[in-house]
DSSP file (Angstrom, degrees, kcal/mol; ACC not computed):
  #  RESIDUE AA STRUCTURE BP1 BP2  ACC     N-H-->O    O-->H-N    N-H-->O    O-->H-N    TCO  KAPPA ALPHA  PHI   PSI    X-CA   Y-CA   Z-CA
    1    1 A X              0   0    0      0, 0.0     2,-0.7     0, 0.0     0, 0.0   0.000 360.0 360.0 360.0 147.8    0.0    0.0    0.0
    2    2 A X        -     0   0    0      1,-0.1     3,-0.1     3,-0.0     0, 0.0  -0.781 360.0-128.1-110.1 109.5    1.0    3.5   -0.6
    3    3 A X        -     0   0    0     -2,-0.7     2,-0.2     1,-0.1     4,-0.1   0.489  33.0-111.3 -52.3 144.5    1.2    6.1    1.5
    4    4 A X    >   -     0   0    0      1,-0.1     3,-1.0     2,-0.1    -1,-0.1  -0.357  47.7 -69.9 -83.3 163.9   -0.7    9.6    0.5
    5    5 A X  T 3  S+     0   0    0      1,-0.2    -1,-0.1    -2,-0.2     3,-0.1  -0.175 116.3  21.2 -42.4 125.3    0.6   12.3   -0.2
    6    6 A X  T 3  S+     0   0    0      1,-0.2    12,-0.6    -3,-0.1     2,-0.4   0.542 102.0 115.7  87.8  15.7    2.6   14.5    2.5
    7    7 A X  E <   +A   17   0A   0     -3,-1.0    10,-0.3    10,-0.2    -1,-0.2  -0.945  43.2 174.8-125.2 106.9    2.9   11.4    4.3
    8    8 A X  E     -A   16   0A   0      8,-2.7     8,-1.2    -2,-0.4     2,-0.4  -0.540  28.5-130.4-125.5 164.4    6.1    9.3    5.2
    9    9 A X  E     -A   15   0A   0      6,-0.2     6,-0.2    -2,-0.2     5,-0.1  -0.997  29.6-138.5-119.3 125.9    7.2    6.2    7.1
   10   10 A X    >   -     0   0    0      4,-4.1     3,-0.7    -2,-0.4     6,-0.0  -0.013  35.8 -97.8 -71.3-175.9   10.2    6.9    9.5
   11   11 A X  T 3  S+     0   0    0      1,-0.2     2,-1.6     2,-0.1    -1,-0.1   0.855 123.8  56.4 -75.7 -56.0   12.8    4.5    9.7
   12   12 A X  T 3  S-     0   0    0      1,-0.2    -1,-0.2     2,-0.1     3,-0.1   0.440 115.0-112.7-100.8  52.4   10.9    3.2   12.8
   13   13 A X  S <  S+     0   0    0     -2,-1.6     2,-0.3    -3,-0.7    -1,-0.2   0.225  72.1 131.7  70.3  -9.9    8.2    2.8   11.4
   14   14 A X        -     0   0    0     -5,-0.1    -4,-4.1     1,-0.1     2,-0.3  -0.532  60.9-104.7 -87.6 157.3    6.2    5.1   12.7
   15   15 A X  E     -A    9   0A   0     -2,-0.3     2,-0.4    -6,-0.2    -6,-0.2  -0.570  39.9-176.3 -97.3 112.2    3.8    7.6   10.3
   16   16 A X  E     -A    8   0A   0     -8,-1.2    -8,-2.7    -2,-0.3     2,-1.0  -0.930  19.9-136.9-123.3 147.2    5.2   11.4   10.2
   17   17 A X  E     -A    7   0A   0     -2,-0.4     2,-0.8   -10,-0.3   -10,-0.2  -0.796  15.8-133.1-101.5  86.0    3.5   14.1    8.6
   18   18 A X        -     0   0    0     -2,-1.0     2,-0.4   -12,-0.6    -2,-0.0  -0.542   8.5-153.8 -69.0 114.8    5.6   16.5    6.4
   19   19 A X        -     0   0    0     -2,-0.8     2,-0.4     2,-0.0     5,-0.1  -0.614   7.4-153.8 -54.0 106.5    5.0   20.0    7.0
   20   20 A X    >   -     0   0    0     -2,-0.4     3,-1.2     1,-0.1     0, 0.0  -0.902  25.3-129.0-100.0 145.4    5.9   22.2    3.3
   21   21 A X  T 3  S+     0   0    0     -2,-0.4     3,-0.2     1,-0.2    -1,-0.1   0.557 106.8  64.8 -76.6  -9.0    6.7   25.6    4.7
   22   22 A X  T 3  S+     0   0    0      1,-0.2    -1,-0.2    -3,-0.0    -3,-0.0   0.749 100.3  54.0 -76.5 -20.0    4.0   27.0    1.8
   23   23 A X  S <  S+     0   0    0     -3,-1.2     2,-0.3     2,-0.1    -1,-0.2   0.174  87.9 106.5-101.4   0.2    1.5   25.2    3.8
   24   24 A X        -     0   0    0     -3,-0.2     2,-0.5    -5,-0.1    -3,-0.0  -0.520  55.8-152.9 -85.5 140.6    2.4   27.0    7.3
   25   25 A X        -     0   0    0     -2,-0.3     2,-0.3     4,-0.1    -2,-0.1  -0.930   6.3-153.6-120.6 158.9    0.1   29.4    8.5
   26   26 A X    >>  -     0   0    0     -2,-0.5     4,-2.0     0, 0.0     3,-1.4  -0.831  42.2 -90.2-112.1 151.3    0.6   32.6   10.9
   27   27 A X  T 34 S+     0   0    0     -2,-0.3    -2,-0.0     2,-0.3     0, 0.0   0.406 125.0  53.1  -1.3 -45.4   -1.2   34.3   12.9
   28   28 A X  T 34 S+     0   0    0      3,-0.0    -1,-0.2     1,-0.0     3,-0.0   0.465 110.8  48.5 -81.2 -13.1   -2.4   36.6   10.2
   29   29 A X  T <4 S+     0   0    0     -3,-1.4     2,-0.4     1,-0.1    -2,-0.3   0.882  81.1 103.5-103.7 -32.5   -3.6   33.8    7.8
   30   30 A X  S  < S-     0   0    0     -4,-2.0    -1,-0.1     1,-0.0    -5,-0.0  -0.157  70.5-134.5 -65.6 105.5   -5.4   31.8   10.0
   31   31 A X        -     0   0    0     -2,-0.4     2,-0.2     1,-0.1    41,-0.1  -0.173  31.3-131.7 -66.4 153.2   -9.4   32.2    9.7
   32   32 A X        -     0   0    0      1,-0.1    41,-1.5    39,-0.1    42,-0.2  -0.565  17.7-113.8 -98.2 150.0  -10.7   32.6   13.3
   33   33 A X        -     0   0    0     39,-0.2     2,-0.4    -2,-0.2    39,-0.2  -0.527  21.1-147.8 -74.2 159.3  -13.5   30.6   14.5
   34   34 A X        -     0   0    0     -2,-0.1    37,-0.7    38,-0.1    38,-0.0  -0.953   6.8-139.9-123.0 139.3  -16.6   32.0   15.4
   35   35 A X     >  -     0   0    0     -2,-0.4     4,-1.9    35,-0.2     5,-0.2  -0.067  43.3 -95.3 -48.7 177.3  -19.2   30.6   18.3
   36   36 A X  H  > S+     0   0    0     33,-0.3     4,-5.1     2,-0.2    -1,-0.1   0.837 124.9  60.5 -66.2 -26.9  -22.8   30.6   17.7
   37   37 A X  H  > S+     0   0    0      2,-0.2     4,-3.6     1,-0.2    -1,-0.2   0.941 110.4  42.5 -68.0 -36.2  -23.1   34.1   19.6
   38   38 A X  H >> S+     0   0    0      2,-0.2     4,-0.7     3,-0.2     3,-0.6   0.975 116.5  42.5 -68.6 -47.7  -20.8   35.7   17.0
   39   39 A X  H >X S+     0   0    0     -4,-1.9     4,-3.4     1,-0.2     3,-3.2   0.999 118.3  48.8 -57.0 -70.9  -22.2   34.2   14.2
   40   40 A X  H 3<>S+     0   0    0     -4,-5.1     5,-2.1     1,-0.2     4,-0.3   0.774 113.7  46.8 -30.6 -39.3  -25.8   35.0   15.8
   41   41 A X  H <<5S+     0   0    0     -4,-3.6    -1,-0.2    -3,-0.6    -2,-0.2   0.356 110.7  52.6 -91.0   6.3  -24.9   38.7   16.6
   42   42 A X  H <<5S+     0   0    0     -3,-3.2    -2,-0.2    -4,-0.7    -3,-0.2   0.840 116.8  44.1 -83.5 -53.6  -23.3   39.1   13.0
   43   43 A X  T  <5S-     0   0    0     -4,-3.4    -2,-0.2    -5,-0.2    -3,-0.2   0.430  98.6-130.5 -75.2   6.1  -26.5   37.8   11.8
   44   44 A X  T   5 +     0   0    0     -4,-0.3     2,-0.3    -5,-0.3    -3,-0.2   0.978  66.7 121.9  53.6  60.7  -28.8   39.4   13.5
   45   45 A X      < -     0   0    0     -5,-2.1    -1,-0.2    -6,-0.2     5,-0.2  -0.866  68.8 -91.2-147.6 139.9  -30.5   36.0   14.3
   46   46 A X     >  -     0   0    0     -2,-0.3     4,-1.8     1,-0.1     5,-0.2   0.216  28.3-133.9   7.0 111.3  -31.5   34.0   16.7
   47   47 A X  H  > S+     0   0    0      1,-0.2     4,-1.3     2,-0.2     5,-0.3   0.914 107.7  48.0 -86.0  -2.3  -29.0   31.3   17.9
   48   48 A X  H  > S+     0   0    0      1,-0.2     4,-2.0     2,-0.2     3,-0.4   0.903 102.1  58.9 -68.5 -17.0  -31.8   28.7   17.7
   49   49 A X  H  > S+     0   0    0      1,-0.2     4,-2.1     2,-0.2    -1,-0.2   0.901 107.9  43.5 -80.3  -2.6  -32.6   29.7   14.8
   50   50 A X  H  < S+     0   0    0     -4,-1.8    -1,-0.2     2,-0.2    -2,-0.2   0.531 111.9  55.5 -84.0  -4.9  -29.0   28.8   13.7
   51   51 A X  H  X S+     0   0    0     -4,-1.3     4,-1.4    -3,-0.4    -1,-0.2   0.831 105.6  48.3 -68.0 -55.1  -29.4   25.6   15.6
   52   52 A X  H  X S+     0   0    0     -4,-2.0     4,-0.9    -5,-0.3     3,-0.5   0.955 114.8  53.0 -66.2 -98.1  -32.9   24.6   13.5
   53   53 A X  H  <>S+     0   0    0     -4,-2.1     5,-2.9     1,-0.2    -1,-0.2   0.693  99.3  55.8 -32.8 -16.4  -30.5   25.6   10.1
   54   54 A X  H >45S+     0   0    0      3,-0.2     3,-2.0     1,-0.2     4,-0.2   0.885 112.9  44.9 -90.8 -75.6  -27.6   23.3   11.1
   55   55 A X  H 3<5S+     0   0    0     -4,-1.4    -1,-0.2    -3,-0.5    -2,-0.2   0.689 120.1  43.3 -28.5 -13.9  -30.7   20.1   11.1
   56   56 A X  T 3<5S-     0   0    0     -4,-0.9    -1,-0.3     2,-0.1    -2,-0.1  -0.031 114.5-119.2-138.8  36.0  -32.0   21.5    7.9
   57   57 A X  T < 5S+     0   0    0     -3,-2.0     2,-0.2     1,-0.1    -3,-0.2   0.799  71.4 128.4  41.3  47.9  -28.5   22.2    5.9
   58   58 A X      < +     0   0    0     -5,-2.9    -2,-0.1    -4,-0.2    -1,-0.1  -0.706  41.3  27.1-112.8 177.3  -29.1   25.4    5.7
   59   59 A X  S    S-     0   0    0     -2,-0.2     2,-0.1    -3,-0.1     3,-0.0   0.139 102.9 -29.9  80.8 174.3  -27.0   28.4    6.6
   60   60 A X  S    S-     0   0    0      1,-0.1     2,-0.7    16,-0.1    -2,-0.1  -0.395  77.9 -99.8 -71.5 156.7  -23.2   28.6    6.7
   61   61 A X        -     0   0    0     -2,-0.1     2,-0.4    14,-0.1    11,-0.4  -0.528  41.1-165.3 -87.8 118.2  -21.6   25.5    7.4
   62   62 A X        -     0   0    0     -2,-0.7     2,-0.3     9,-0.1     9,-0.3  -0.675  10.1-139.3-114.0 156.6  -20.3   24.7   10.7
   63   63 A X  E     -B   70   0B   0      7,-0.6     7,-4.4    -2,-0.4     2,-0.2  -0.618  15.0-127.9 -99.3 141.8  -18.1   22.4   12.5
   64   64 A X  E     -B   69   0B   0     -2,-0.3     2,-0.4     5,-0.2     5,-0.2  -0.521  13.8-170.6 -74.6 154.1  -18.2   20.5   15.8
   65   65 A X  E >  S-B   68   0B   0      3,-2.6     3,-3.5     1,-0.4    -1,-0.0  -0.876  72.2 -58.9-146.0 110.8  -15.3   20.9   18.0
   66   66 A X  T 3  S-     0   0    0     -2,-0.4    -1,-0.4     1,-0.2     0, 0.0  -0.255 124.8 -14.2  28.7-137.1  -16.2   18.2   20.7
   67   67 A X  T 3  S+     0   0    0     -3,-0.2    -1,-0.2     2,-0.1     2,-0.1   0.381 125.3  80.1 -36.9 -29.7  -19.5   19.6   21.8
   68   68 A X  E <   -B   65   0B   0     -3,-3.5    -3,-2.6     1,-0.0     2,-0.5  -0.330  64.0-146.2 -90.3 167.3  -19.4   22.8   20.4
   69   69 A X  E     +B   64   0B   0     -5,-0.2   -33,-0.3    -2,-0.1     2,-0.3  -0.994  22.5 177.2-113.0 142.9  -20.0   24.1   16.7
   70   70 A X  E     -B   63   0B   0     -7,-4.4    -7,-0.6    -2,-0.5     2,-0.3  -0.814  17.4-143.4-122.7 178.9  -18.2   26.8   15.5
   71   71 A X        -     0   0    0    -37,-0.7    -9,-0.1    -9,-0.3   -39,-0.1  -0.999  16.2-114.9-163.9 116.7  -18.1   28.3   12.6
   72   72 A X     >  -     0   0    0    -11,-0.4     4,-0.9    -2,-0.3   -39,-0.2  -0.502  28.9-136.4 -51.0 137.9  -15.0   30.1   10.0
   73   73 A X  H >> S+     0   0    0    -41,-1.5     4,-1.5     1,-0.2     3,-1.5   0.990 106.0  46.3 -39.0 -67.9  -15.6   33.6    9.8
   74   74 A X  H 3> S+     0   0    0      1,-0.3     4,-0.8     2,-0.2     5,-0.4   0.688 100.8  62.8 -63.1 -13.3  -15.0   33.7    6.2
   75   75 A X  H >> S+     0   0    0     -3,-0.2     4,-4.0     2,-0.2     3,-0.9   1.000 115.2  44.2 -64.0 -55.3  -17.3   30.4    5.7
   76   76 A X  H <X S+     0   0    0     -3,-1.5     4,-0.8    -4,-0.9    -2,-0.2   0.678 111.6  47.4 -68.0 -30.8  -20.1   33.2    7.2
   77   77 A X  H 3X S+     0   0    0     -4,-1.5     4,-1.6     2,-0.2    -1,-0.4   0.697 108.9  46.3-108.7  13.7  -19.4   35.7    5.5
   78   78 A X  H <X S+     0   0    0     -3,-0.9     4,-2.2    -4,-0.8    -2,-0.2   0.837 112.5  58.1 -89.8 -52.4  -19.2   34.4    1.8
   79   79 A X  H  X S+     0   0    0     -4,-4.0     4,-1.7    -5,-0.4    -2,-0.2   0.837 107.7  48.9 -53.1 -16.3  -22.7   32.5    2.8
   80   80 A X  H  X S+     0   0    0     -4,-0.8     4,-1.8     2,-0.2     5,-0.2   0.914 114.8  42.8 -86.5 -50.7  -24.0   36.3    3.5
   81   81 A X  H >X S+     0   0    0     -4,-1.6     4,-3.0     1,-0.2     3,-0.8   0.932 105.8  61.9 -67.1 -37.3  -22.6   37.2    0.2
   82   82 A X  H 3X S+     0   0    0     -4,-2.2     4,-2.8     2,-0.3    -1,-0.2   0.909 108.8  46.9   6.3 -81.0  -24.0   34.0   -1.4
   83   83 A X  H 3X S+     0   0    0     -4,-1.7     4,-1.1     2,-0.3    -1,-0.2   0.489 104.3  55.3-105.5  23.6  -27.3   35.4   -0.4
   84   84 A X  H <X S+     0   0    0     -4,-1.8     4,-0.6    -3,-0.8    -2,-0.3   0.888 114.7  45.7 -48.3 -77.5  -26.9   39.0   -1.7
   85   85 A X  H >X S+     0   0    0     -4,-3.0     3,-0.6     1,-0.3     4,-0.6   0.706 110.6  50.0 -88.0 -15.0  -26.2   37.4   -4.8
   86   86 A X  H >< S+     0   0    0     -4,-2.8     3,-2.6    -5,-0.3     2,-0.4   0.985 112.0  50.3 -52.4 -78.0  -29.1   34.9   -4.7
   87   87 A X  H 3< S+     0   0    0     -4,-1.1    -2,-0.2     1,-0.3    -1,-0.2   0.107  97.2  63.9 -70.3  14.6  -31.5   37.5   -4.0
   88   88 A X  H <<        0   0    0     -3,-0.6    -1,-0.3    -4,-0.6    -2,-0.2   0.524 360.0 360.0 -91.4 -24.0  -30.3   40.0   -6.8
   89   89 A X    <<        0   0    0     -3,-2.6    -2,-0.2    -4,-0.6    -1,-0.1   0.456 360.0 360.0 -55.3 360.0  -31.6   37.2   -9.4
């Protein structure tokens, strides 16, 4: 079997993950998460009602992290522009 890409086997056998330095993020690249209250107080909604959208696919897409969801800023705010540009059609 072959290993995937970015992926090596040390000499002792164990599974190391190469880092490429193009792939490194700072502090200035890294999109911030947001909780449900920021996302809720960006959108001026409800956070149940963003609770209700996460059961019904809707909304921007968010991820659990263990209990929580959070949500990328930029995931949020490209779904806002999303629907600007829906609702100009």
């Amino acid at each position: 079997m072959r290993p995937t890409a970015g992926v090596r086997r040390a000499a002792s056998g164990w599974l190391r993950l190469q880092v490429e330095e193009a792939t490194m993020q700072t502090p200035e690249t890294i999109d911030p998460l947001w909780d449900i209250d920021e996302v809720s107080a960006y959108l001026k909604v409800p956070k149940r009602t963003l609770y209700r959208w996460r059961t019904q696919n809707y909304g921007p897409r968010g991820l659990r992290v263990g209990r929580h969801v959070r949500y990328r800023r930029s995931v949020v705010i490209d779904w806002v522009d999303l629907m600007e540009h829906i609702d100009d059609e």
